[in-house]
N, CA, C and O atoms as CSV, one atom per row, in Angstrom:
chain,resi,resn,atom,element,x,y,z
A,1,UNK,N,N,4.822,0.876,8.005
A,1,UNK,CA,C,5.414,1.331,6.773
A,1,UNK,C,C,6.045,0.131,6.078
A,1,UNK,O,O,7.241,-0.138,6.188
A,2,UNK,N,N,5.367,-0.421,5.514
A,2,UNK,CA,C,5.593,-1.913,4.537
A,2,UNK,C,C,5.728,-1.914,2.845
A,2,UNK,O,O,5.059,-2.383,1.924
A,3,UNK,N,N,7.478,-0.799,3.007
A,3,UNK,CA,C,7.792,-0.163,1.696
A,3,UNK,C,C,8.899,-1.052,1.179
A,3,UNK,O,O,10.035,-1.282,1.594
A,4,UNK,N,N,8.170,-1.497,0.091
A,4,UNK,CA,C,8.765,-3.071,-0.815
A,4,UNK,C,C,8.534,-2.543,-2.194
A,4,UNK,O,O,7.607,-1.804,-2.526
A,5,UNK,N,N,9.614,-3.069,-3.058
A,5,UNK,CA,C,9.404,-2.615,-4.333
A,5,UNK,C,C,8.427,-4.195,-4.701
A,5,UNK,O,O,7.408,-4.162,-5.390
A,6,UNK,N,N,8.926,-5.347,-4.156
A,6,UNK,CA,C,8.439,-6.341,-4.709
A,6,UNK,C,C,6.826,-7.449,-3.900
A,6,UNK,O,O,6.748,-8.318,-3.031
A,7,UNK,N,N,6.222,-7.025,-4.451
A,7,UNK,CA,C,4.804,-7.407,-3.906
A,7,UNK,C,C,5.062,-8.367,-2.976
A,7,UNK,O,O,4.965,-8.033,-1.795
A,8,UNK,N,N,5.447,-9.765,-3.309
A,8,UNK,CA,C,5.654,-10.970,-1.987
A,8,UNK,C,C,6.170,-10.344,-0.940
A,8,UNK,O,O,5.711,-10.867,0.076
A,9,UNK,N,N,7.348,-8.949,-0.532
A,9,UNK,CA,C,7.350,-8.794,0.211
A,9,UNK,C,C,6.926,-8.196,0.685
A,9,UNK,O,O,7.287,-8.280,1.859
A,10,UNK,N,N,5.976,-7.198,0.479
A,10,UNK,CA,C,4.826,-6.226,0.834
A,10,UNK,C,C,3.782,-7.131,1.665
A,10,UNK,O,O,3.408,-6.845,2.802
A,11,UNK,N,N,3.342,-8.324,0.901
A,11,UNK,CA,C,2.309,-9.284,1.397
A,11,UNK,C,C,2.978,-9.954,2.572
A,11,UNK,O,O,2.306,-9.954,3.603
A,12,UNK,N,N,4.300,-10.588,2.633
A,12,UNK,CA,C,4.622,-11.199,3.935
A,12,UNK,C,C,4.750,-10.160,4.901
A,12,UNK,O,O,4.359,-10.533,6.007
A,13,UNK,N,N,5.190,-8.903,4.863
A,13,UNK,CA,C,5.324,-7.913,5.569
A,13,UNK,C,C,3.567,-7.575,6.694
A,13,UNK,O,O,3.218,-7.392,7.860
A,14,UNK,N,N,3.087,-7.664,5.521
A,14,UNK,CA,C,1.834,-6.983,5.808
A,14,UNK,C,C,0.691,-8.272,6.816
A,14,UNK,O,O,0.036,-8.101,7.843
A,15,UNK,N,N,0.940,-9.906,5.649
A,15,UNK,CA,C,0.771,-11.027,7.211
A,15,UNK,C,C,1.183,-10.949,8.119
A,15,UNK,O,O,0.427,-11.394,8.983
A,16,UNK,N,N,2.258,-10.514,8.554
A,16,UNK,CA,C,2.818,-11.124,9.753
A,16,UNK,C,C,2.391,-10.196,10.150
A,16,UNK,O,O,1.338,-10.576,10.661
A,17,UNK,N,N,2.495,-8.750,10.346
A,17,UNK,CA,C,1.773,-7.628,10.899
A,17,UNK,C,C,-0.204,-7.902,11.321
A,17,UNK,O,O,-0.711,-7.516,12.374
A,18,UNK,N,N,-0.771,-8.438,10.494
A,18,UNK,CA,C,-2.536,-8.663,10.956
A,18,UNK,C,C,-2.790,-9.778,11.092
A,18,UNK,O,O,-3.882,-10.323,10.926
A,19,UNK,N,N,-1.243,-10.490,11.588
A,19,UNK,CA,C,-1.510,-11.959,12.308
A,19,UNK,C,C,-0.789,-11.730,13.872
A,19,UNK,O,O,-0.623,-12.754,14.534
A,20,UNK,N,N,-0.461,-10.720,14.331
A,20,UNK,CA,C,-0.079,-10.265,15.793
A,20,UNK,C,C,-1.554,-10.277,16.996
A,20,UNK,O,O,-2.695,-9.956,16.663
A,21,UNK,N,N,-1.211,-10.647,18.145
A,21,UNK,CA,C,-2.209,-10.697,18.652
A,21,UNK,C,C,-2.931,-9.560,18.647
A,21,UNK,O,O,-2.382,-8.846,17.808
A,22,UNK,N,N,-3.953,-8.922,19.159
A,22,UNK,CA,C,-4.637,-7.928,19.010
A,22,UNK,C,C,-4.712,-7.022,17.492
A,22,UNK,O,O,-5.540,-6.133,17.292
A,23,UNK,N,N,-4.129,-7.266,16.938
A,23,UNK,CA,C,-4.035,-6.436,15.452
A,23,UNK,C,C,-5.182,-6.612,14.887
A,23,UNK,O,O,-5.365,-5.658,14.130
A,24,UNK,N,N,-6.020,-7.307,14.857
A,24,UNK,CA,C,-7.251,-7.189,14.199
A,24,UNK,C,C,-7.702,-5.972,14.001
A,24,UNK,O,O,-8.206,-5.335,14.926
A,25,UNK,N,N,-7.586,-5.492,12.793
A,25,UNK,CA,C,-8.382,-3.815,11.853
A,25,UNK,C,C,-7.749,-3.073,12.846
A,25,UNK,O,O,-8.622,-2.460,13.459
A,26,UNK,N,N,-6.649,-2.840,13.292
A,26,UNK,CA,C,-5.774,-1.665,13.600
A,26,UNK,C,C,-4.484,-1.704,12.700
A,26,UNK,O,O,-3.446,-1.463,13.316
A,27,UNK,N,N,-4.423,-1.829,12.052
A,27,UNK,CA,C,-2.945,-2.270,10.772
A,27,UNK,C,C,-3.552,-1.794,9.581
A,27,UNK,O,O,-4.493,-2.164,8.878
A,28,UNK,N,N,-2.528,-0.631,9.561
A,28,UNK,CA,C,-3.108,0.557,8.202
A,28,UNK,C,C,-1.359,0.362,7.486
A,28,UNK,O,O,-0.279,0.760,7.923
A,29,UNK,N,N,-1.705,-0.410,6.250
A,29,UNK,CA,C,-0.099,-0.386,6.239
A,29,UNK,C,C,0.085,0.294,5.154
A,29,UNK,O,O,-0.704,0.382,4.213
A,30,UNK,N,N,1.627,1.025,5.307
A,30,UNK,CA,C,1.947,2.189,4.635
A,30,UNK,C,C,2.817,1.926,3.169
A,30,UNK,O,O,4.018,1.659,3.165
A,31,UNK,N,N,1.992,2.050,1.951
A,31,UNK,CA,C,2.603,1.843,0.681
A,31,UNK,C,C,3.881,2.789,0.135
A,31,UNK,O,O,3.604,3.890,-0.338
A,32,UNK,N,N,5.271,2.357,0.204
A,32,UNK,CA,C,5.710,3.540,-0.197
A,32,UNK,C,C,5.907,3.481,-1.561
A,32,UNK,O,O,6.677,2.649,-2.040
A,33,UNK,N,N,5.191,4.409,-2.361
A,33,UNK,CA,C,4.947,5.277,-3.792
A,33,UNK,C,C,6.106,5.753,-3.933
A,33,UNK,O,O,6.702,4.916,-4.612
A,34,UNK,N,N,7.110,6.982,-3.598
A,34,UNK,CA,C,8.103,7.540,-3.262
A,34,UNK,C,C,8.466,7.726,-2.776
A,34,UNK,O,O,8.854,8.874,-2.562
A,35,UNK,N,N,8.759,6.419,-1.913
A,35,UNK,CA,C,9.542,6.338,-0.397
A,35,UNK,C,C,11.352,6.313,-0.986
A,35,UNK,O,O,11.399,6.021,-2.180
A,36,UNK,N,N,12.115,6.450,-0.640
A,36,UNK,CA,C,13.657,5.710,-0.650
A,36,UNK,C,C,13.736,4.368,-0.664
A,36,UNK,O,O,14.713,3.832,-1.188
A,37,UNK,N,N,12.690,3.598,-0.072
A,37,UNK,CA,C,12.907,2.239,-0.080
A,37,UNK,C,C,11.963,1.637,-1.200
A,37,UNK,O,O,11.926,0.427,-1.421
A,38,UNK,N,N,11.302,2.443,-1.803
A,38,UNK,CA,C,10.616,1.948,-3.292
A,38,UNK,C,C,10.211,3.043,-3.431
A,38,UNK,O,O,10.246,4.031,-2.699
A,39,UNK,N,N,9.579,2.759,-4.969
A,39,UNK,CA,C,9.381,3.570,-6.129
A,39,UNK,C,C,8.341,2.787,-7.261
A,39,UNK,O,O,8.620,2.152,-8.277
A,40,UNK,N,N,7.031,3.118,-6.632
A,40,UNK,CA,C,6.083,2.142,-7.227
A,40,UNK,C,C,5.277,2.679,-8.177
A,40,UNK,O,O,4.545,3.562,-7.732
A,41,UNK,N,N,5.136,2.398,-9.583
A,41,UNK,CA,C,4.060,2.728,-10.636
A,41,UNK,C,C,2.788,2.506,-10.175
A,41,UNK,O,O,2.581,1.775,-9.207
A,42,UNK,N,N,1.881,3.090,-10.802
A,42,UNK,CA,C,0.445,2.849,-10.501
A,42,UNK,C,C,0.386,1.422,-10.447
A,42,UNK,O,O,0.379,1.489,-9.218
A,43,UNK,N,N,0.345,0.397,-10.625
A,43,UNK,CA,C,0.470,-0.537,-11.435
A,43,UNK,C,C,0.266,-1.829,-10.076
A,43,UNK,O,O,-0.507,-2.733,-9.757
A,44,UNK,N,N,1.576,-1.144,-9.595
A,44,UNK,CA,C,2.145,-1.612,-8.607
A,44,UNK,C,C,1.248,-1.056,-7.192
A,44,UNK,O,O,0.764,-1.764,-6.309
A,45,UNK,N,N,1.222,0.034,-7.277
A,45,UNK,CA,C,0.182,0.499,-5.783
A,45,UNK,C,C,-0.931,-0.190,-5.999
A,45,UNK,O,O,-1.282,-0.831,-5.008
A,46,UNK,N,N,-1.609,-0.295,-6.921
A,46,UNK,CA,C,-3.052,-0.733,-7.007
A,46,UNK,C,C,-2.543,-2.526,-6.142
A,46,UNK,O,O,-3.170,-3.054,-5.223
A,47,UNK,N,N,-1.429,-3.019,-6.738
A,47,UNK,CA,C,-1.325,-4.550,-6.350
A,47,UNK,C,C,-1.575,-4.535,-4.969
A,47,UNK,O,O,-2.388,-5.269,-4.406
A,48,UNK,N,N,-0.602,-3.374,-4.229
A,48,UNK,CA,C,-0.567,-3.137,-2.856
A,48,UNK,C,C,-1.675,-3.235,-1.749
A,48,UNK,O,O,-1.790,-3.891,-0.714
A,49,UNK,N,N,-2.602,-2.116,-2.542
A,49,UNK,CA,C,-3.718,-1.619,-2.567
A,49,UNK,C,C,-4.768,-3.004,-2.608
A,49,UNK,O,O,-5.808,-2.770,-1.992
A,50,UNK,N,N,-4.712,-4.309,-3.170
A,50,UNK,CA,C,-5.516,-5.264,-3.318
A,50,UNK,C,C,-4.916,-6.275,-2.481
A,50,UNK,O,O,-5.549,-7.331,-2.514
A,51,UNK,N,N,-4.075,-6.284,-1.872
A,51,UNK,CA,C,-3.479,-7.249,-0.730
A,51,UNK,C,C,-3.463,-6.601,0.311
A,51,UNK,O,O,-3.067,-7.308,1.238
A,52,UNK,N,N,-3.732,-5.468,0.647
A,52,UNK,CA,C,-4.246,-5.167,1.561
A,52,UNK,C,C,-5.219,-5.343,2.160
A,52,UNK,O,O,-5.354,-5.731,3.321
A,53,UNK,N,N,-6.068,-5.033,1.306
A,53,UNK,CA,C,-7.773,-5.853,1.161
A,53,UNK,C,C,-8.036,-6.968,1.235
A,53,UNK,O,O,-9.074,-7.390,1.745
A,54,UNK,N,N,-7.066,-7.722,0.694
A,54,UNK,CA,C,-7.201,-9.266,0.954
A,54,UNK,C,C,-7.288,-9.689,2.432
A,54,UNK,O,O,-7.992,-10.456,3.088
A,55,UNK,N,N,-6.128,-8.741,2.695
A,55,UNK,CA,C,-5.705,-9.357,4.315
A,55,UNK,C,C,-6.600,-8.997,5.298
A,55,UNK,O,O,-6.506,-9.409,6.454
A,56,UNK,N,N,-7.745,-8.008,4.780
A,56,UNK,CA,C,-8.114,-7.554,6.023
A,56,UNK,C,C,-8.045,-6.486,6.572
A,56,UNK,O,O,-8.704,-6.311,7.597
A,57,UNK,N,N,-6.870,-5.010,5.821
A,57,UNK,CA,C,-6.651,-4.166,6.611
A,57,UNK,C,C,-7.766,-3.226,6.467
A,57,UNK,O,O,-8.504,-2.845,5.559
A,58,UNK,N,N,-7.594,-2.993,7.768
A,58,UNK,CA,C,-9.091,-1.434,7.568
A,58,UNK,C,C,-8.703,-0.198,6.876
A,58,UNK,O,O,-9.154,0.854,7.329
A,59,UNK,N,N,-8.034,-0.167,5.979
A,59,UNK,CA,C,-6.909,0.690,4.708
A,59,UNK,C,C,-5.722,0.669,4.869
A,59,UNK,O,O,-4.919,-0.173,5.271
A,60,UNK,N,N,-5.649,2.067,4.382
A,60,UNK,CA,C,-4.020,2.095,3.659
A,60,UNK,C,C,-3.401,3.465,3.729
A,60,UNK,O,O,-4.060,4.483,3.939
A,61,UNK,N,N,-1.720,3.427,3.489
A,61,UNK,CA,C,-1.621,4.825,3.627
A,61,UNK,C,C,-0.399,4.887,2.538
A,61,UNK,O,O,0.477,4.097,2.186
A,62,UNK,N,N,-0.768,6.189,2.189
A,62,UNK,CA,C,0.368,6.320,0.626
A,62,UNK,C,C,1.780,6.813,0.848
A,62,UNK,O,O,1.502,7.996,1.045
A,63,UNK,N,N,2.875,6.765,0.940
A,63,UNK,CA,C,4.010,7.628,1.400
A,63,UNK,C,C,4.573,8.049,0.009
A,63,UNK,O,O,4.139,7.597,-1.051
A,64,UNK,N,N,5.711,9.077,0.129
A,64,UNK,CA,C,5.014,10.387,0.082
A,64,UNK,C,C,4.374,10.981,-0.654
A,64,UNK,O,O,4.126,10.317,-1.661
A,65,UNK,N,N,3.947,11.984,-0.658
A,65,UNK,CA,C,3.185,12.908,-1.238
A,65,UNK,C,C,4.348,13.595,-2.275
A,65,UNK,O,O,5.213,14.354,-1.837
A,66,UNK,N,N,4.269,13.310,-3.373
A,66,UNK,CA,C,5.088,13.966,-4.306
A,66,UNK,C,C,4.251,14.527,-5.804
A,66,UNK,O,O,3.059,14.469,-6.105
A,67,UNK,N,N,5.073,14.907,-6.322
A,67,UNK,CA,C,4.564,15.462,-7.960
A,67,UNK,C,C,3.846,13.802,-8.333
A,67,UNK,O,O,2.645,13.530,-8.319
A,68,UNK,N,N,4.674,13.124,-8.562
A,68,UNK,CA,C,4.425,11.809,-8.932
A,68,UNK,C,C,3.274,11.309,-8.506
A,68,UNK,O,O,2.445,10.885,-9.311
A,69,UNK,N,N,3.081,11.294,-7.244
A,69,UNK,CA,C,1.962,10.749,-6.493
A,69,UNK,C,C,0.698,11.525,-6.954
A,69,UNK,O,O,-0.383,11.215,-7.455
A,70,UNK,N,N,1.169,12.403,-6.653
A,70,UNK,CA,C,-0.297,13.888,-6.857
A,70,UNK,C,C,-0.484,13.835,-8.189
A,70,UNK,O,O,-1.708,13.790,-8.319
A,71,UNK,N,N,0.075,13.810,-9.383
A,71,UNK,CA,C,-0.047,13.865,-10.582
A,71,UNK,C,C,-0.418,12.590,-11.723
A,71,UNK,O,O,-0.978,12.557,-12.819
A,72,UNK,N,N,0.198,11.620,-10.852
A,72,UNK,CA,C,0.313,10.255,-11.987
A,72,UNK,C,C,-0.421,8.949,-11.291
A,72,UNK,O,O,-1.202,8.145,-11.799
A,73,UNK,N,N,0.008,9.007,-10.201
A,73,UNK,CA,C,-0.929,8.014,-9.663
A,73,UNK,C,C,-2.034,8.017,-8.648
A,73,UNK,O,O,-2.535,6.927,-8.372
A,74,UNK,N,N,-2.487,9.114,-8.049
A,74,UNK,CA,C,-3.623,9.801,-7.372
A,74,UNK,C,C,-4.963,9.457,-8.699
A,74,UNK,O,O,-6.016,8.830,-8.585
A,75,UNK,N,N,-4.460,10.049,-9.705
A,75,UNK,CA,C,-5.756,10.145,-10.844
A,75,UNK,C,C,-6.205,9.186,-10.940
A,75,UNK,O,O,-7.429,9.073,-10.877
A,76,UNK,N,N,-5.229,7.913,-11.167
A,76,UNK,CA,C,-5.440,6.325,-11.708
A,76,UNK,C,C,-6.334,5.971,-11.138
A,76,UNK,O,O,-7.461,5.752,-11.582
A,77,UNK,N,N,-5.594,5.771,-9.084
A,77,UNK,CA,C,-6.507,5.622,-8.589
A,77,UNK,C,C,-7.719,6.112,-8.573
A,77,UNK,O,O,-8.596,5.261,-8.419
A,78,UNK,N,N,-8.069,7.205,-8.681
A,78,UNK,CA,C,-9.552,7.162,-8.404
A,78,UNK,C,C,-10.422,6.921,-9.303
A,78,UNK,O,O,-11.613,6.735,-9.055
A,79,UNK,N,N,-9.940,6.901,-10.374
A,79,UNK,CA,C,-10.778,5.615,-11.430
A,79,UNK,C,C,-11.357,4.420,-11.199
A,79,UNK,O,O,-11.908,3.773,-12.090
A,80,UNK,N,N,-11.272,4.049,-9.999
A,80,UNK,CA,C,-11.498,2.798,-9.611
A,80,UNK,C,C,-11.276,2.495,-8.366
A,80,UNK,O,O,-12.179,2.300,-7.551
A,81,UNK,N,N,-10.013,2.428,-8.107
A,81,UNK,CA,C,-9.346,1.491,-6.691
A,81,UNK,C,C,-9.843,2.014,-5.091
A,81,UNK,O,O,-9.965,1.381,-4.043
A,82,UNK,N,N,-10.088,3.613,-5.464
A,82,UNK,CA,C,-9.857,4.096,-4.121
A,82,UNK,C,C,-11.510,4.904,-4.731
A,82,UNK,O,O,-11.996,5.764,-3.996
A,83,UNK,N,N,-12.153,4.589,-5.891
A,83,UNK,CA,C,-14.039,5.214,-5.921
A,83,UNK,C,C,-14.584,4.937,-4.497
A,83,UNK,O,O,-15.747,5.225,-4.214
């Protein structure tokens, strides 16, 4: 659960995690959308969403499931990020 409002720390969070020994494509790291510890616009998940990918992870996971999520940024994504 690598819930950062600010991308650099999402990305160092998320290196140091799929640079552990054995971690190779078992590190699904968890974006929080409407977590307490952030509150991310589409904008911002998609960034998440592409440094994840960068790094390697074998996906991703959205936290939580809210109006917000389900309504505003679920759609975005699938315009593209998550086709």
């Amino acid at each position: 659960m690598n819930y950062a409002d600010d991308t650099y720390k999402f990305s160092a969070l998320t290196q140091k995690q799929v640079t552990l020994p054995g971690a190779k494509n078992r590190i699904i790291p968890g974006i929080g959308v409407t977590a307490a510890e952030s509150q991310l616009s589409a904008d911002k998940v998609i960034e998440q969403i592409a440094i994840a990918r960068r790094l390697g992870t074998p996906g991703f996971a959205l936290y939580k499931l809210s109006q917000t999520l389900r309504e505003e940024t679920l759609p975005i994504l699938s315009e593209g990020t998550t086709k």
